[in-house]
C-alpha positions as CSV (number, residue, x, y, z in Angstrom):
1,X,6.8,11.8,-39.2
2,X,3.8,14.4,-39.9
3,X,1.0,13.0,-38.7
4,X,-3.0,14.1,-37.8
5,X,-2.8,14.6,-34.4
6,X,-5.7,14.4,-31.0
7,X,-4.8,15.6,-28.2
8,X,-6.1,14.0,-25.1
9,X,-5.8,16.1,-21.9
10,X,-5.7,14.2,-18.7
11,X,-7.6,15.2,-15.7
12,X,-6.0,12.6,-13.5
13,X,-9.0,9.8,-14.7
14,X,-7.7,6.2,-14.7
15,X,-8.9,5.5,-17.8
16,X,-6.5,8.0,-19.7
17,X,-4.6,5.6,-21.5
18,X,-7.2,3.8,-23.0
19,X,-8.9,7.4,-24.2
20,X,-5.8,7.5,-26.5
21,X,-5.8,3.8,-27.9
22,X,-9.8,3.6,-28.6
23,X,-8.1,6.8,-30.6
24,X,-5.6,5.3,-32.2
25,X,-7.6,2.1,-33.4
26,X,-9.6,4.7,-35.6
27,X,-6.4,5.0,-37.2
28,X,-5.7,8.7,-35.5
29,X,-2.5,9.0,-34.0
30,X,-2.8,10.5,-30.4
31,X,-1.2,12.0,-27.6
32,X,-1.8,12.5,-23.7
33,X,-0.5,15.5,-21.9
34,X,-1.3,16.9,-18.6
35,X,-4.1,19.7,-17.8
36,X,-1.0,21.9,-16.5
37,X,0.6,21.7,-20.1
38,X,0.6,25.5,-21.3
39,X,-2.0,26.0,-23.7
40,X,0.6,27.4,-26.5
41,X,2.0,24.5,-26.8
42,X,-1.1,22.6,-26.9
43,X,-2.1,25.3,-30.0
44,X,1.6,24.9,-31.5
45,X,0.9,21.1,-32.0
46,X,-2.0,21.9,-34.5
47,X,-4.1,19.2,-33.3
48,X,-7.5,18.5,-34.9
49,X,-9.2,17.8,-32.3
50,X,-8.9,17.4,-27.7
51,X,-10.4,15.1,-25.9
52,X,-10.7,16.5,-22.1
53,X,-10.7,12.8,-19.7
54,X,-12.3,11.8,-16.7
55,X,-10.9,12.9,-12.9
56,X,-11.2,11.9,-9.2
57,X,-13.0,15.4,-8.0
58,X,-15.8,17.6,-8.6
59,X,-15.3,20.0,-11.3
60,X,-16.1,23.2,-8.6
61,X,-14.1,22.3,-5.3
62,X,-11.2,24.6,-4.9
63,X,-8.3,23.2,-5.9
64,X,-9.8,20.5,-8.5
65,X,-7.9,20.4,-11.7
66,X,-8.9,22.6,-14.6
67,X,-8.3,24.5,-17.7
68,X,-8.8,28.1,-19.3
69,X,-12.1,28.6,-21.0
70,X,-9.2,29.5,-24.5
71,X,-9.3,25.9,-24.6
72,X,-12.8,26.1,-26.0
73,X,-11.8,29.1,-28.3
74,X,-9.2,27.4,-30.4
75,X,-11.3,26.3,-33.1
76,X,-10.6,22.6,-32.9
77,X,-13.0,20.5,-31.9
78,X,-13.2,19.3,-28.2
79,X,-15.2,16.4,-26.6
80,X,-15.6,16.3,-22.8
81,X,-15.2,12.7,-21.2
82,X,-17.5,12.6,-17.4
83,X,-15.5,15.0,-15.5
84,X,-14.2,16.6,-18.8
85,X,-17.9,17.4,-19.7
86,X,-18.5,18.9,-16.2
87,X,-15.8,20.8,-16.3
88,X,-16.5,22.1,-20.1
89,X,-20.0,23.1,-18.4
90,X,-18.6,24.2,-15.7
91,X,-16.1,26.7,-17.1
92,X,-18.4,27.9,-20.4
93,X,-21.3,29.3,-18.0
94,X,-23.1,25.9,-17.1
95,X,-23.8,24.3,-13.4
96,X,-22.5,21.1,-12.0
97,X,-24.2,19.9,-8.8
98,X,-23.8,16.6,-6.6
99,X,-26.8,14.3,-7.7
100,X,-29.2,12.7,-5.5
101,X,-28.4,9.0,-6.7
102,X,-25.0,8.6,-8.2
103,X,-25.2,6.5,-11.4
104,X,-22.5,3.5,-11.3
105,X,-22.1,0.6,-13.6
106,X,-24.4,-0.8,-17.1
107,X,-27.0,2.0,-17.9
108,X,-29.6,2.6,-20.8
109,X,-29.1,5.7,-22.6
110,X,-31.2,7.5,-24.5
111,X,-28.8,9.2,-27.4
112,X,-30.1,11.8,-30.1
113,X,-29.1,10.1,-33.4
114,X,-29.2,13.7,-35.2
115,X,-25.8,14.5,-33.5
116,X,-22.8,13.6,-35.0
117,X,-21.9,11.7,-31.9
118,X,-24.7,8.9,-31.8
119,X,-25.3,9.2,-36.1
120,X,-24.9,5.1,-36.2
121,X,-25.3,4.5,-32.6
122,X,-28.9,2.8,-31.2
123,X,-31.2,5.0,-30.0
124,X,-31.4,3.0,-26.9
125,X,-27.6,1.9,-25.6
126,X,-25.7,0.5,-22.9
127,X,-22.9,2.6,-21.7
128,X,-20.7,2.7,-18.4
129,X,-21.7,5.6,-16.4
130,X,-19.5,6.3,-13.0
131,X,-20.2,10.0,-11.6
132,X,-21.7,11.2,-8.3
133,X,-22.0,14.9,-9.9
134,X,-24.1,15.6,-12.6
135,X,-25.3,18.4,-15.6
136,X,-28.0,20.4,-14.0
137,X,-27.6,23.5,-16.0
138,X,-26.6,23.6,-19.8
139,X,-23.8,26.3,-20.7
140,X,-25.3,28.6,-23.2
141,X,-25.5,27.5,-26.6
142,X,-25.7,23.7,-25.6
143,X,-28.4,21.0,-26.4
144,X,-28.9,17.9,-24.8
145,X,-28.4,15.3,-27.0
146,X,-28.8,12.2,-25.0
147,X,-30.1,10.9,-20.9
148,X,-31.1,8.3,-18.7
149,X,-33.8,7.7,-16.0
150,X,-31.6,9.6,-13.7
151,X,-29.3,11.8,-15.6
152,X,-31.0,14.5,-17.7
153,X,-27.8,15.7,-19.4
154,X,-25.7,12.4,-20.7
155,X,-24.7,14.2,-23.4
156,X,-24.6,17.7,-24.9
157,X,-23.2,20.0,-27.7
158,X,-22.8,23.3,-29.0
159,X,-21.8,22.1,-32.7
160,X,-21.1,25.8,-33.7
161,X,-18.0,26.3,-31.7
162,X,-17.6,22.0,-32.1
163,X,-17.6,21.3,-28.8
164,X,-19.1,17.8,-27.0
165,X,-20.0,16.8,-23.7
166,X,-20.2,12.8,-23.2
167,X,-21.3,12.4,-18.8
168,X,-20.7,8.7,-19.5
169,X,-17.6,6.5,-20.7
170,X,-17.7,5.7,-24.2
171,X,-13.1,4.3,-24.1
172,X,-14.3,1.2,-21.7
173,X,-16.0,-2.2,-23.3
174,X,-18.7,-1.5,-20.8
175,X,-19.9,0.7,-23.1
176,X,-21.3,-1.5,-26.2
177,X,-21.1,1.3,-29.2
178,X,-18.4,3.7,-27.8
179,X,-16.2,3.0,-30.5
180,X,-18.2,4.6,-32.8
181,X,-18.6,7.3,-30.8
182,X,-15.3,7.9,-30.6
183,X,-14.5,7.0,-34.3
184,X,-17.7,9.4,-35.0
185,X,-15.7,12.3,-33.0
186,X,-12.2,12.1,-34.6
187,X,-13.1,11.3,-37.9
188,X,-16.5,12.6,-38.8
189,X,-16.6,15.6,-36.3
190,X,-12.7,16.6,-36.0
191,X,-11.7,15.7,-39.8
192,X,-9.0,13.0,-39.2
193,X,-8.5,10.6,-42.4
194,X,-7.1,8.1,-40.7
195,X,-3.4,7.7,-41.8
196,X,-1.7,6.2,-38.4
197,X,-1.5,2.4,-39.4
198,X,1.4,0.4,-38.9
199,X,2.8,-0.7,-41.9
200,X,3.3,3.0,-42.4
201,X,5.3,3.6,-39.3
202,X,7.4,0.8,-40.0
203,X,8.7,2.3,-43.4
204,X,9.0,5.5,-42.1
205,X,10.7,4.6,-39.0
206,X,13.1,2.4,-41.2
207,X,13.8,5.2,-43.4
208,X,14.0,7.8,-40.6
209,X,16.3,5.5,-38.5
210,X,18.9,5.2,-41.2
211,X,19.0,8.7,-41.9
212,X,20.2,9.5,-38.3
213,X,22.6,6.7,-37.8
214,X,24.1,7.1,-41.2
215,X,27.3,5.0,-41.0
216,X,27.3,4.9,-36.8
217,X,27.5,1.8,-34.8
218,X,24.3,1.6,-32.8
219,X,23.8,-1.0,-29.2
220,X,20.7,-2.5,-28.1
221,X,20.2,-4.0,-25.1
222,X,18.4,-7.3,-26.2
223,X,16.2,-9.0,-23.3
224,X,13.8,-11.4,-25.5
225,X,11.0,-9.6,-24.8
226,X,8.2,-8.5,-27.3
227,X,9.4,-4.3,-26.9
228,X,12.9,-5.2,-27.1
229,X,12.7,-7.7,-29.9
230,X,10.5,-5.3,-32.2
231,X,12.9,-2.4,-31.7
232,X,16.0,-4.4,-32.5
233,X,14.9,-5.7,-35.4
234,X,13.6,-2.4,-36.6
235,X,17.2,-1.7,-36.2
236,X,18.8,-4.2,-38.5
237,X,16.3,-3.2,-41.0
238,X,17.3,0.0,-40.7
239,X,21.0,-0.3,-40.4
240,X,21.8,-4.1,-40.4
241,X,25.3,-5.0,-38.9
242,X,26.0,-1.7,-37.6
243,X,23.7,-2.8,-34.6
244,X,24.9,-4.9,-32.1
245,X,22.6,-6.8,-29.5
246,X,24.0,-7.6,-26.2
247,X,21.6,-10.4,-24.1
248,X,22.4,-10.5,-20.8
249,X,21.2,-14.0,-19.5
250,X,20.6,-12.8,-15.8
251,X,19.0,-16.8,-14.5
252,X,15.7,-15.1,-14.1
253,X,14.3,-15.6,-17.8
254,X,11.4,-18.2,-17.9
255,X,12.0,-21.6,-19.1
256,X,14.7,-22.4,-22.2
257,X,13.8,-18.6,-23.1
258,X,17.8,-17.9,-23.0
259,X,18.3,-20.5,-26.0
260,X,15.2,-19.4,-27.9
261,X,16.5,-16.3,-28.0
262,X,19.9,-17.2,-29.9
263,X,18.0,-19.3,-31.9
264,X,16.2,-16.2,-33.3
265,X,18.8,-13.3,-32.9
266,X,22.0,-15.5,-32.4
267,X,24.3,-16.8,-35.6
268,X,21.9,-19.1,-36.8
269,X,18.5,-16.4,-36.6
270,X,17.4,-14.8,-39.5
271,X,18.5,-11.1,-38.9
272,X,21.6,-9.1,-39.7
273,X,23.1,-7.7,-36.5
274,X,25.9,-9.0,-34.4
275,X,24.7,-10.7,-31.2
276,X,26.2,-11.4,-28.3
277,X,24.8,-13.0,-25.4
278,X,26.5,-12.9,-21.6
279,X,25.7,-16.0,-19.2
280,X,25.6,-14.1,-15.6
281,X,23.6,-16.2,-14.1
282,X,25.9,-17.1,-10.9
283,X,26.6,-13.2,-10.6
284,X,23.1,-12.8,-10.3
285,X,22.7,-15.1,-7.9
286,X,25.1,-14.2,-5.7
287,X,24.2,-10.4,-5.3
288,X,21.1,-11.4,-4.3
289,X,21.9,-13.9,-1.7
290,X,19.7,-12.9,1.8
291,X,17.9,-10.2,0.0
292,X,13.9,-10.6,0.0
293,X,12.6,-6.7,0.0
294,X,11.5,-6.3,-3.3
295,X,12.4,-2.9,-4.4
296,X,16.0,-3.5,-3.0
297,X,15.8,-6.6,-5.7
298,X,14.5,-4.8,-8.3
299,X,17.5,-2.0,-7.9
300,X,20.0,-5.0,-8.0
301,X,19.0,-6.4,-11.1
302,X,18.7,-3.4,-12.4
303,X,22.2,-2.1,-11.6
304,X,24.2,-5.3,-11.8
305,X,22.5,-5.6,-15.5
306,X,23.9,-1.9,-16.3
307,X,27.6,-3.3,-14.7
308,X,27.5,-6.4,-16.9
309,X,26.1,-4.5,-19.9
310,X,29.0,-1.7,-19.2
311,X,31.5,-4.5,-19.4
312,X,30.4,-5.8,-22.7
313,X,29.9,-2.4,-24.1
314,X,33.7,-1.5,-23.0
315,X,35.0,-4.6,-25.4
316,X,33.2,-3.2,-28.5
317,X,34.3,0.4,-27.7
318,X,32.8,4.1,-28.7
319,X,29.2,3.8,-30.2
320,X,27.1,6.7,-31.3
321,X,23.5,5.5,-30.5
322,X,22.0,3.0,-27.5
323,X,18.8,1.4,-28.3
324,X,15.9,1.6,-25.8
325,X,12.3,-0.8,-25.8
326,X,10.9,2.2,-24.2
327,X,7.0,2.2,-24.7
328,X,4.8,5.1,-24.6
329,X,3.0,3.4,-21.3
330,X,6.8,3.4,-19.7
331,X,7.0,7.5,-20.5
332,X,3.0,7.7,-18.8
333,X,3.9,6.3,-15.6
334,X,6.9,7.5,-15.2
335,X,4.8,10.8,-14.8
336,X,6.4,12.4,-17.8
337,X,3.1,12.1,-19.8
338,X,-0.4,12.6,-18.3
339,X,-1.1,13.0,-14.4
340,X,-0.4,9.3,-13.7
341,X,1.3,8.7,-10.5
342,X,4.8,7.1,-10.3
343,X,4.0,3.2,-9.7
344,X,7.2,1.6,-10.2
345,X,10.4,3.1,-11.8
346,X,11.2,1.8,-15.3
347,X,15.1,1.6,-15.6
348,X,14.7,1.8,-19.6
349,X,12.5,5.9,-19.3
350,X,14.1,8.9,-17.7
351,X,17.7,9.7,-16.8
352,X,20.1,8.3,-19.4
353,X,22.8,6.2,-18.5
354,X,25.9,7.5,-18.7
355,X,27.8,4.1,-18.4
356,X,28.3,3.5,-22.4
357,X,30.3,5.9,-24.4
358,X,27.6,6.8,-26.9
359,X,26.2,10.1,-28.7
360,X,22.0,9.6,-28.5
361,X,19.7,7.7,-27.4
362,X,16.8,6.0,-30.1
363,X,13.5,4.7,-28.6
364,X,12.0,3.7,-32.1
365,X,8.7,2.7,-29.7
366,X,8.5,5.8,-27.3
367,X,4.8,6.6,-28.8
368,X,3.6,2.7,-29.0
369,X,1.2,1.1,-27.4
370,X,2.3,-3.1,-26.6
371,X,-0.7,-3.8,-29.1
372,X,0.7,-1.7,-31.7
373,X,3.8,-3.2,-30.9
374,X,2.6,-6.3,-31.4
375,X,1.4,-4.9,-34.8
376,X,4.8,-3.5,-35.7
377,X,6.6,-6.9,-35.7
378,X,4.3,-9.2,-37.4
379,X,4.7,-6.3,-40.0
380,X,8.0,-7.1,-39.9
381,X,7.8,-11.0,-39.6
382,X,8.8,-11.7,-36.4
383,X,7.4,-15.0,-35.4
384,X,4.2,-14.9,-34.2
385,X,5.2,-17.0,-30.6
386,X,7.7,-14.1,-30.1
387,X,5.3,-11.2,-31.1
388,X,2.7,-12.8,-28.7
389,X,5.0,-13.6,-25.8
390,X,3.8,-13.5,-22.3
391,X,4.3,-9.6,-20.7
392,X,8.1,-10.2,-18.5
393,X,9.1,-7.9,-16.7
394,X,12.6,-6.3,-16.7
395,X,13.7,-8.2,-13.1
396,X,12.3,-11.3,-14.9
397,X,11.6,-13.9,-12.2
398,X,13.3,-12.1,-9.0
399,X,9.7,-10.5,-8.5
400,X,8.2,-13.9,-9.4
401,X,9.7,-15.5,-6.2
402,X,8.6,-14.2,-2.9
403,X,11.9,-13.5,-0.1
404,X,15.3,-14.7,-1.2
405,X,16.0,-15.2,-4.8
406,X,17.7,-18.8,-5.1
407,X,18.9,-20.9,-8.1
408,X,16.3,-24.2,-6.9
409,X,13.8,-21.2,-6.2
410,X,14.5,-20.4,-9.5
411,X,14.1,-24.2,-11.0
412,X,11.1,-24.5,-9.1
413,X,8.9,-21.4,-10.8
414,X,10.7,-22.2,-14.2
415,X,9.4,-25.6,-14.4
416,X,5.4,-24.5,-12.7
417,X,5.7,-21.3,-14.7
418,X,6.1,-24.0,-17.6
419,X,3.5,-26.3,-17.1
420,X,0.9,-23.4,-16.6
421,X,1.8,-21.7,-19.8
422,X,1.3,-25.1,-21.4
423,X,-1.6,-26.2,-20.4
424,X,-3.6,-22.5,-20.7
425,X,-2.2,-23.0,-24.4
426,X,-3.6,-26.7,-24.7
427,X,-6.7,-25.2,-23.4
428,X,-7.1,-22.6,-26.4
429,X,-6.8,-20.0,-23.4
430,X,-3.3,-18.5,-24.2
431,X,-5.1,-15.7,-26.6
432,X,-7.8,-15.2,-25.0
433,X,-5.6,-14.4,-21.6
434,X,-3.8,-10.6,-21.5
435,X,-1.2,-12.6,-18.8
436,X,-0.7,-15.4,-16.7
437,X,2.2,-17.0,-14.9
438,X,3.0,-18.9,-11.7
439,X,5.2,-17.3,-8.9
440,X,6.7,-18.9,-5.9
441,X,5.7,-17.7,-2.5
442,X,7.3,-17.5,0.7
443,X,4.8,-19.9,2.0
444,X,6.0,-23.5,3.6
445,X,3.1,-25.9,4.4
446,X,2.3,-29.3,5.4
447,X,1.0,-31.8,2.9
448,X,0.7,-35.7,2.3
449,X,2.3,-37.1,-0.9
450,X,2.8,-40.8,-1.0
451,X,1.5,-41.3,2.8
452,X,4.6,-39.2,4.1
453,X,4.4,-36.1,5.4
454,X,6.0,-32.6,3.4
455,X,6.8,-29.6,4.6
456,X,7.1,-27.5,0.9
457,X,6.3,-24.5,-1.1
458,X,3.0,-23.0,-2.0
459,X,3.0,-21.7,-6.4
460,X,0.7,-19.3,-7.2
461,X,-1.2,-19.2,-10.2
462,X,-1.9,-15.2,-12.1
463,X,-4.2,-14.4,-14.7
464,X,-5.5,-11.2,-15.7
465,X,-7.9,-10.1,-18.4
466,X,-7.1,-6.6,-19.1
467,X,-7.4,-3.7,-21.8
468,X,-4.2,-1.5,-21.0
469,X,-2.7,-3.4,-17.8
470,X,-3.6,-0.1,-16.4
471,X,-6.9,-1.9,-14.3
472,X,-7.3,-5.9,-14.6
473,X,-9.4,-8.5,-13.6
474,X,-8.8,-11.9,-13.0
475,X,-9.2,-14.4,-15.7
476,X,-12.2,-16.9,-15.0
477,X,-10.5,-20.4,-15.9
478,X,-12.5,-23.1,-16.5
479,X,-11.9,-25.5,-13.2
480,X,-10.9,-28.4,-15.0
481,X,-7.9,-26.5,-16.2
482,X,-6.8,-25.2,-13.0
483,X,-7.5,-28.8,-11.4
484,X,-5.3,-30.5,-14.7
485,X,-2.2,-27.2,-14.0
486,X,-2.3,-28.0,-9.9
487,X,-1.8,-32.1,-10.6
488,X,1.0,-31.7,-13.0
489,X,2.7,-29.1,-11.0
490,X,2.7,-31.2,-7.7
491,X,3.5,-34.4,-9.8
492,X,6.2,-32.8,-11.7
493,X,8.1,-30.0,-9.6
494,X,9.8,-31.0,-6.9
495,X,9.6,-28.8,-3.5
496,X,5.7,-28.1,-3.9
497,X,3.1,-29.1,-2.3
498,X,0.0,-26.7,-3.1
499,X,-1.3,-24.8,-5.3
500,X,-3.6,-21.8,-5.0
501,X,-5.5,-19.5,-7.9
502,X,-5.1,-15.5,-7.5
503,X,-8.4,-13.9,-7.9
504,X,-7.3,-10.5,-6.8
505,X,-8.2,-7.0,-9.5
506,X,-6.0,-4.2,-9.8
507,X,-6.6,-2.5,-8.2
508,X,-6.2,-3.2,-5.2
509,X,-3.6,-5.7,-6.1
510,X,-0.6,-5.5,-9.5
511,X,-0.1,-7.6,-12.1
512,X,2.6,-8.9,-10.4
513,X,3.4,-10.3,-7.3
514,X,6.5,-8.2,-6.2
């Protein structure tokens, strides 16, 4: 699909993902590559405009990550993000020193509402600054064009070659206008009209989709999860019952979510595909009898789902395309986008499996963000309490359970996890909320219920607000809430005896427990 493109080039900031969504919600479709990625294929993509991110080091140590100064000769406009507008100074003739006070947090800047940049912007503006170097030399042919009590140079540009320098962060929320800054860059400065919307990639995708598959029998592996739920019904759009969905019911899937998902995708749902759904739940269990590490669970799940999968794939026989929820945040931390580090392995990004007899792979999400997934299948009427579905992830509740994975252990988080998703709803919370769900530690304790002593489990209540699950903070629930979720849980779930509140970020901590 031809589409106006920004490139954003990522110095290893942890805000590199969210540079590329502010992008995309001004309707600009947007890519992130590393600073190593050769510069002709940078030019070959035609983009209209780079966006250079934030980064760990100081622009002029040896060894800090860079770029050529052809970058600022291509004739595309290029905006500098803290550590991209040092470097840009850095490299065009400029100086970048270590400043006496670093700047961290809220701060007022000044802006210069002649530049493009700040045109609808306050003159007087809270932004997120976070830099221990600073601008103390412009490079020739730059203006300041914006600074704060300690930062003479928050801003510059040189709008004759069309390149920007922004010292502060204008992708966070911290920053109250930096939407428009950012909407002022792409579409005023760099040109873009806007055509990336979603009801546009949904009839293109359908249309491209059935052009490749033509009259081939295409398998997705169905999980019930917002990613994999879009892209299979994008499929039977596309192709109807040449697609075939396979659920594999591991015993790990939250509370009732196995029957809720037949009852959307299964004989009596309202799509056209064949589905087919495996109860493994006692296989499960079994390989993971005396196993607590959790990376030697997640490999378990992970393999004996591809052996069951394999099975079911044998029975139908020779298919020419395998369907993949893969999401473009899956291809950035797998490090094959960006300079993110590997976190986890994602089993659905990377080497393709070669236990199915099929021709190609189709990842009709790849470049997706989960919002604009979300997007993408109320465009395509999915109901909303699937589109807005609770984040799962792939080894379901066998990283919800700290140690041994059991089938009571099991019961015990299904029925918690159930209440707590409940009552946040009750509570008007469940939007407001990026994720929440209860896990089951390890933890025995003593307690009192009924004037006898017990000797049970501890739950443990998650919830995060978060922009792009990349950094997170925990949700502030009102007390009454938490106080209403702890009662019902030690009333109603048998083998628990506390409940505690996780108020941990990430970082330090995950998302997740395990």
């Amino acid at each position: 699909m031809e589409k106006e493109l920004v490139v954003v080039i990522d110095f290893g900031g942890q805000y590199n993902q969210l540079v590329a969504r502010r992008v995309r919600e001004c309707n600009v479709y947007c890519e992130i590559y590393s600073y190593k990625t050769d510069l002709n294929k940078i030019k070959a993509m035609n983009p209209k405009g780079i966006i250079l991110t934030g980064g760990p080091a100081s622009c002029y140590e040896p060894g800090a990550a860079t770029c050529s100064e052809d970058l600022f000769n291509l004739g595309v406009p290029v905006l500098g993000l803290c550590y991209g507008a040092q470097l840009m100074t850095h490299v065009l003739g400029g100086k970048v020193e270590r400043a006496a006070v670093r700047e961290y947090g809220k701060t007022e800047v000044k802006v210069d509402r002649s530049s493009k940049l700040f045109s609808d912007v306050s003159e007087n503006t809270i932004c997120w600054m976070s830099h221990f170097d600073y601008i103390s030399k412009l490079a020739p042919g730059f203006r300041a064009v914006a600074t704060t009590a300690n930062c003479p140079v928050a801003a510059a540009e040189c709008v004759e070659r069309g390149l920007y320098a922004i010292q502060f962060h204008p992708e966070v929320l911290h920053t109250v206008e930096g939407s428009k800054m950012l909407y002022n860059f792409v579409r005023s400065i760099c040109g873009c009209c806007g055509d990336w919307k979603m009801d546009s990639f949904v009839e293109e995708s359908i249309k491209t989709i059935r052009e490749k598959v033509g009259n081939g029998k295409v398998l997705c592996a169905l999980s019930g999860g917002v990613d994999s739920s879009v892209a299979a019904v994008l499929l039977s759009k596309a192709v109807g019952e040449q697609l075939t969905c396979v659920f594999v019911d591991h015993g790990l899937l939250r509370k009732n979510e196995g029957d809720e998902v037949e009852a959307v995708f299964g004989p009596n749902g309202n799509y056209d595909l064949h589905f087919i759904r495996v109860n493994a739940q006692e296989r499960f269990y079994s390989k993971l009898a005396g196993v607590s590490e959790p990376e030697h669970k997640r490999k378990i799940i992970g393999e004996e789902f591809i052996r069951v999968f394999e099975e079911e794939a044998k029975k139908i026989g020779a298919v020419d395309f395998l369907v993949q929820g893969t999401i473009y945040p899956d291809v950035v931390e797998s490090g094959l986008g960006g300079e993110s580090v590997v976190i986890k392995s994602h089993h659905n990004v990377g080497g393709l499996p070669d236990y199915v007899d099929f021709k190609e792979i189709i990842e009709p999400l790849r470049n997706l963000f989960k919002d604009e997934v979300r997007k993408v299948g109320l465009e395509l009427g999915i109901p909303e309490h699937l589109v807005f579905r609770q984040p799962f992830p792939g080894p379901g509740l066998g990283i919800r359970i700290i140690g041994e994975v059991t089938a009571e252990k099991v019961k015990i988080v299904q029925d918690a996890d159930a209440i707590y998703r409940e009552e946040i709803a009750n509570a008007g919370l469940d939007r407001e909320i990026n994720q929440y769900f209860a896990a089951l530690t390890n933890m025995r304790s003593v307690g009192v219920m009924g004037d006898e002593r017990t000797y049970d489990y501890a739950i443990a209540l998650r919830a995060v607000k978060t922009i792009d699950f990349m950094t997170a903070e925990s949700a502030q629930i009102p007390y009454e809430v938490l106080q209403k979720v702890t009662s019902r849980i030690i009333n109603e779930v048998s083998h628990v005896n506390r409940v505690m509140y996780d108020i941990t970020s990430k970082p330090p901590g995950t998302i997740e427990f395990e």
